[in-house]
C-alpha positions in Angstrom: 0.0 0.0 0.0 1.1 3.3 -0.9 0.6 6.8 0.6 -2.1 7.5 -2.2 -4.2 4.2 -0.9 -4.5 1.2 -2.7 -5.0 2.1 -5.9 -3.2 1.9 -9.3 -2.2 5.4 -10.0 -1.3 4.2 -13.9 1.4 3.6 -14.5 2.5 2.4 -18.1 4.5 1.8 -20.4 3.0 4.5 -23.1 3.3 7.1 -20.3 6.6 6.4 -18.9 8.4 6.3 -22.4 6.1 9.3 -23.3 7.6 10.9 -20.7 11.5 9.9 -21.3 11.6 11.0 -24.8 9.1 14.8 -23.4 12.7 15.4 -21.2 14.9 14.6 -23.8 13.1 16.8 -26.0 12.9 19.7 -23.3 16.5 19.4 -22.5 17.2 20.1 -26.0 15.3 22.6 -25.9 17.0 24.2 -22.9 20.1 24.0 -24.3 19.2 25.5 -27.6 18.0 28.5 -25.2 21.3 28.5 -23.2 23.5 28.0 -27.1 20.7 30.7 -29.0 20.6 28.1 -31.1 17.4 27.5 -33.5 17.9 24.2 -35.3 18.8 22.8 -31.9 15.2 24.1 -30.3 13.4 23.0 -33.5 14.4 19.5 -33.1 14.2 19.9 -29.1 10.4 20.9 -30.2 9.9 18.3 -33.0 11.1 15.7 -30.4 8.5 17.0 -28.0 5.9 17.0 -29.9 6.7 13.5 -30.9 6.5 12.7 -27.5 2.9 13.3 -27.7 2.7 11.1 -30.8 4.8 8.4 -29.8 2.5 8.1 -26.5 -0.6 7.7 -28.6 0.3 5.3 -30.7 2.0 3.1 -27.8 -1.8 3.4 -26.0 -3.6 2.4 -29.3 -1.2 -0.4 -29.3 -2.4 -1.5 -25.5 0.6 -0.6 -23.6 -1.3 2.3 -22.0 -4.6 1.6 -19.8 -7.6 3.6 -19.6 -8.6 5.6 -16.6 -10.7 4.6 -13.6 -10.4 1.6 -11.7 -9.2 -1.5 -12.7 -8.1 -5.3 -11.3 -4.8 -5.6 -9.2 -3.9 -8.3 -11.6 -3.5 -5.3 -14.6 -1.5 -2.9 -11.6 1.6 -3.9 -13.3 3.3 -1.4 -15.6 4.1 -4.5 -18.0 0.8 -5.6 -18.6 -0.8 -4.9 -22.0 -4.3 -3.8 -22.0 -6.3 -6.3 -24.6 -9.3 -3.7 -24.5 -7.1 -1.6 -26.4 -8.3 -2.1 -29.7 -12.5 -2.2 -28.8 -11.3 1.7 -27.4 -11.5 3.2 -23.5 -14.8 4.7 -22.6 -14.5 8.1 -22.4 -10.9 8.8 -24.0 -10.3 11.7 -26.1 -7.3 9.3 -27.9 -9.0 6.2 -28.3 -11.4 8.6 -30.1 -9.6 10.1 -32.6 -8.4 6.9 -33.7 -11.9 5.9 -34.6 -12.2 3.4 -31.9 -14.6 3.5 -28.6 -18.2 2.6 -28.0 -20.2 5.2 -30.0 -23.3 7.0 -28.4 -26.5 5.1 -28.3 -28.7 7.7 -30.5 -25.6 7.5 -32.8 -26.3 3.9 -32.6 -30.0 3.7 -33.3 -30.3 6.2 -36.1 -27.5 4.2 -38.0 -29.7 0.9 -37.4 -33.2 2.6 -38.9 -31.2 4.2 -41.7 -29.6 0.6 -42.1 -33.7 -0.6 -42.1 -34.9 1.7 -44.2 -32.2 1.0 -46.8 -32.4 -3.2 -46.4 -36.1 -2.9 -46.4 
């Protein structure tokens, strides 16, 4: 148990490579700042940025977990999420990338217009 309960505060793979290659990019930044240089704080920014990107695709892939509560047995930072692909309830990434459960009146005017069209 931790001093924030027992709970999993989620920690992942996504998010801790996410957040390796955010410093490296910052710290080029910083010392593109300290050298005035510009090419060295347009690749300290490109790198950040793809920090961002690189995190995305890892949680699309499964190796980042939604939020909320979830089993002890998925606590792990290792463990790959296999609801991945079906999409998180309720997250912004999962979608962009097309995936997630889609609202219900979505749902039901897609199934009359598929009716109307088979009937």
């Amino acid at each position: 148990m931790s001093a924030h309960g027992h709970v999993d505060l989620g920690h992942t793979v996504a998010g801790w490579t996410g957040t390796a290659v955010a410093v490296v990019g910052l710290t080029l930044t910083g010392v593109a700042v300290a050298r005035v240089s510009a090419p060295l704080a347009l690749a300290g920014a490109a790198v950040t940025f793809g920090a961002g990107a690189l995190t995305w695709l890892l949680h699309l892939a499964g190796w980042g977990k939604s939020s909320g509560p979830r089993p002890e047995s998925e606590w792990p930072w290792r463990v790959r999420d296999r609801a991945a692909r079906q999409g998180h309830p309720g997250c912004l990434g999962c979608r962009l990338a097309g995936r997630g459960a889609r609202r219900p009146e979505n749902t039901s005017k897609t199934a009359r217009v598929a009716s109307t069209v088979s009937g």
